[in-house]
N, C-alpha and C positions, 0 to 999 in steps of 0.2 A: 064477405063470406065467399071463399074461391074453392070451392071442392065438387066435387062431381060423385055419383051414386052410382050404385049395380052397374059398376066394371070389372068384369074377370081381369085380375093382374098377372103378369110373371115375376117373381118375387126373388130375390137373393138373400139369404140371411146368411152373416157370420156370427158364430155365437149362436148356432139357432139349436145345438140340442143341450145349452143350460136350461138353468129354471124359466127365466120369462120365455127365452127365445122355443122354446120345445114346448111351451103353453099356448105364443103367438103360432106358429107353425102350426099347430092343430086347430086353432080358430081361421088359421086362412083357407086350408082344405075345405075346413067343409062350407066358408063362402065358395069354394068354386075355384080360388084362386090355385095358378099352379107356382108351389115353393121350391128353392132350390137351395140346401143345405151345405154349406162348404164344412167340412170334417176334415178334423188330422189323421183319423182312423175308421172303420168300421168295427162299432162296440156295440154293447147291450143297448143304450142308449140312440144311436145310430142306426140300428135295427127297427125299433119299433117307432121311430119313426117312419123310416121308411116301407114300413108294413102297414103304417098309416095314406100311406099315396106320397109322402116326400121323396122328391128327387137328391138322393146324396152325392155331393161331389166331390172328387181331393183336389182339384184344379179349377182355379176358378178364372183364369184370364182369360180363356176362351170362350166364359161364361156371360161378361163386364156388357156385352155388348148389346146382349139379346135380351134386356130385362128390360123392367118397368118402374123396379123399386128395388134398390139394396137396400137394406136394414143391416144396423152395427150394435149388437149388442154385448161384446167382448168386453167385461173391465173388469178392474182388477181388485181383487178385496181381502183374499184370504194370504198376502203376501208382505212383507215388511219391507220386500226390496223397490226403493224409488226407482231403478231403472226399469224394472218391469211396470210400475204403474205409468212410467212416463212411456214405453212402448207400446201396451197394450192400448190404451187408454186417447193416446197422442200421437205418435209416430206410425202404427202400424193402421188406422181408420184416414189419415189423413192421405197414407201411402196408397191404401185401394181409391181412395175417394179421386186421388190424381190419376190413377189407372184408369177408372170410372169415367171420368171426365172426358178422357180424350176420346173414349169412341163412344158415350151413350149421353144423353141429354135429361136423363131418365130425374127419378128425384133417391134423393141418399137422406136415410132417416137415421139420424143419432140417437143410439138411446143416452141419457144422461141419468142425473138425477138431482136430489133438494140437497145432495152434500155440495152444490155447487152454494150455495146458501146457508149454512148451517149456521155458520157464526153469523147471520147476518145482526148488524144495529138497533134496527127496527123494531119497535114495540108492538106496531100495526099488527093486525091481526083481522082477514087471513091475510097472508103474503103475495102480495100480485107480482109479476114479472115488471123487472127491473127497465128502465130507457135511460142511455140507448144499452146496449146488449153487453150484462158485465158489469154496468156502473153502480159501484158501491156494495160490490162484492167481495167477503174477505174470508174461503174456508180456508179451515184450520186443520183438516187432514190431507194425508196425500191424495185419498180417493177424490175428495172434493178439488184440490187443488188440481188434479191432471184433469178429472170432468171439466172445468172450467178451459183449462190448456186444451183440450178437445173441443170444447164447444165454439170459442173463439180460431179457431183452424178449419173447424167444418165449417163456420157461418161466411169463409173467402171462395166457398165455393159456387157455384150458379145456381142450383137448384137442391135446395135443403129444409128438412126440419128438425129442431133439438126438441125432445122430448123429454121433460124431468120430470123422473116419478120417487114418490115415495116411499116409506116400504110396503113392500109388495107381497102378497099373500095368494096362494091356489095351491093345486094339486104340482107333485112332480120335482117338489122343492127338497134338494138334499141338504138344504143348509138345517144343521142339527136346532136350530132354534123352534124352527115351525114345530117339527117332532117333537122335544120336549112338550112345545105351546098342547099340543094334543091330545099328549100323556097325560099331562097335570089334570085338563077339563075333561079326561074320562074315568080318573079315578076321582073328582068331583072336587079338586083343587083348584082354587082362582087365585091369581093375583090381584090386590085393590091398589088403584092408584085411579087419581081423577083428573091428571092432568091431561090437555087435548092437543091431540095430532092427527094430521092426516094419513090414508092408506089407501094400496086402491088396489083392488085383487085384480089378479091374471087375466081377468076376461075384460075388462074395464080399459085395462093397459091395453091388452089384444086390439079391441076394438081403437083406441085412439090410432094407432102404429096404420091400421089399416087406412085410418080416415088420411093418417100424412103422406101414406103414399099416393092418396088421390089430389093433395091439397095440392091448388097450382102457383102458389106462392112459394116466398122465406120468410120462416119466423118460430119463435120457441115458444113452450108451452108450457106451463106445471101441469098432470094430469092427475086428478088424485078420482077416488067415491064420492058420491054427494052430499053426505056430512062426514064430520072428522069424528074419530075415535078418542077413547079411552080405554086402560088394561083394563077397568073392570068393565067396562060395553063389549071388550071383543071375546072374555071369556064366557062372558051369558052369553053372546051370538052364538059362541061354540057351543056351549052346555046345550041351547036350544036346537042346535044342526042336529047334536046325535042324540037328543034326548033324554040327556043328564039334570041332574042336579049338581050344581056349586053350593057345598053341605062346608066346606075348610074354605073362608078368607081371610088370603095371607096379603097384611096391610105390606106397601112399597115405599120405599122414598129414595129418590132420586141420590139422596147423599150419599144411600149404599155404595153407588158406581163410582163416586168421584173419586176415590184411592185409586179407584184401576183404572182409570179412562186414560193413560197414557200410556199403558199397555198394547192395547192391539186398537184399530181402524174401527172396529163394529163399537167396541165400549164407547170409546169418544164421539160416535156418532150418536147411537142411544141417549145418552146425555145429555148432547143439544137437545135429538128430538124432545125428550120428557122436560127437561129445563127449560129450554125455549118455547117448548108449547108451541112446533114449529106446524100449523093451519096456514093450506095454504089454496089458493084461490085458482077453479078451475072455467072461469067465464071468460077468460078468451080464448080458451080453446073451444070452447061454447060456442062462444060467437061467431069463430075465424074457421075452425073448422068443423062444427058441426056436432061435437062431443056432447052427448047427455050421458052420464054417467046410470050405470043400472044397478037397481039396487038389489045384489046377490050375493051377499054378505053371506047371510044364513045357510044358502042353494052352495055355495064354494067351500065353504066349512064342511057340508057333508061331503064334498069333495073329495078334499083334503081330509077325513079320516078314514074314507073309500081306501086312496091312496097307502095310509099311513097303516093301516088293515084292522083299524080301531069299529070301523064296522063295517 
């Protein structure tokens, strides 16, 4: 176990006013930590960060030097073009990570995630990380396929952590899916489905992200919550955050998706997750860095309908 406790950091994030990275960014403020936000503009989003105590910046080589922890959470999902997932994802994390390198000794945290895994073989269940780093690994999306071209490019460098999360849930998320997920559980609509996966909401993430920028090693991690889900566990948790009842359950099944799943990046992930019952194992990051996952399931859900202005 190589991590060290209550150290104020200076922080870099790219990617830090998306959904995780603008979740992490407000959990490192109010550790204390000071964050430095690299932006391509100053927008609504950009704003209230920075009215939060983040430092926005549009240049960041001058930045490379002065830190403690870059964080890369840029990737690519809403796109069908492989050259942007191979840039975003590969070329352009790998490109600062060499910047980085030459004048800071600091640590570079990759975000990743379980599409680097999705098709995995494996029956096992939950899924522990693979040895050595890679081996017998086979996704079947580009998302998956460039996380992995990412993760093998970060791990040649000297001081790194991959961090693979799966889907991920909190406040601040514009991805249209959470919204629906909110809508339906406040006019008292569930989905039922009992097949089990893993998840690990924004603060959970937050907090791993923090622990790897102290960690004094190399090594990758799956990070999830401390049990795994089902659609029908995560719509009671909701129903239970704002106070509802789930009065309409609408049965699922996975076969629905399969016509479309070679459609877009999100369908054919979905997919695995529900089909493969993709549970996945968060004790070495337990052990290695220090991760106990908290259980704020219920506490994030009222969050998230704070957020969505459902209450």
């Amino acid at each position: 176990m190589l991590f060290c406790k209550n150290v104020n950091m200076k922080i870099l994030t790219f990617g830090g006013t998306g959904f995780v990275g603008s979740n992490f960014v407000r959990y490192a403020l109010s550790k204390g930590h000071d964050v430095l936000v690299y932006a391509r503009n100053m927008n609504d989003y950009t704003k209230t960060l920075q009215n939060a105590g983040a430092n926005i910046i549009f240049s960041y080589d001058d930045h490379l030097k002065d830190v403690d922890c870059l964080v890369y959470f840029i990737g690519a999902m809403w796109t069908k073009d492989p050259k942007e997932f191979q840039y975003l994802q590969v070329k352009f994390p790998t490109e600062i990570g060499r910047k980085f390198f030459q004048v800071n000794s600091g640590k570079f945290v990759y975000i990743s995630s379980i599409g680097v895994s999705e098709n995995i073989d494996s029956k096992e269940r939950p899924i522990l990380e693979e040895s050595p780093h890679g081996e017998g690994l086979k996704p079947n999306t580009l998302h998956g396929i460039t996380k992995l071209e990412g993760e093998k490019s970060i791990s040649k460098f000297p001081n790194y952590v991959i961090l693979r999360f799966p889907i991920i849930y909190g406040p601040y998320s514009r991805i249209l899916m959470w919204r629906i997920f909110m809508w339906l559980t406040s006019h008292g609509i569930g989905i039922k489905n009992d097949n089990m996966f893993s998840v690990v909401s924004t603060r959970n993430a937050s907090k791993a992200i923090e622990l790897a920028c102290k960690y004094k090693s190399n090594d990758y991690f799956y990070i999830t919550d401390k049990e795994p889900v089902n659609l029908t566990s995560l719509f009671s948790d909701a129903a239970k955050a704002i106070n509802r009842e789930i009065k309409s359950w609408l049965p699922f099944s996975v076969k629905l998706i399969e016509p479309f799943k070679s459609s877009h990046e999100m369908l054919k992930m979905a997919y695995d997750v529900l089909s493969r019952e993709l549970v996945y194992s968060y004790k070495k990051a337990e052990r290695e860095l220090g991760y106990i996952p908290e259980d704020v399931r219920v506490e994030t859900f009222k969050e998230m309908a704070r957020y969505y202005k459902i209450i």
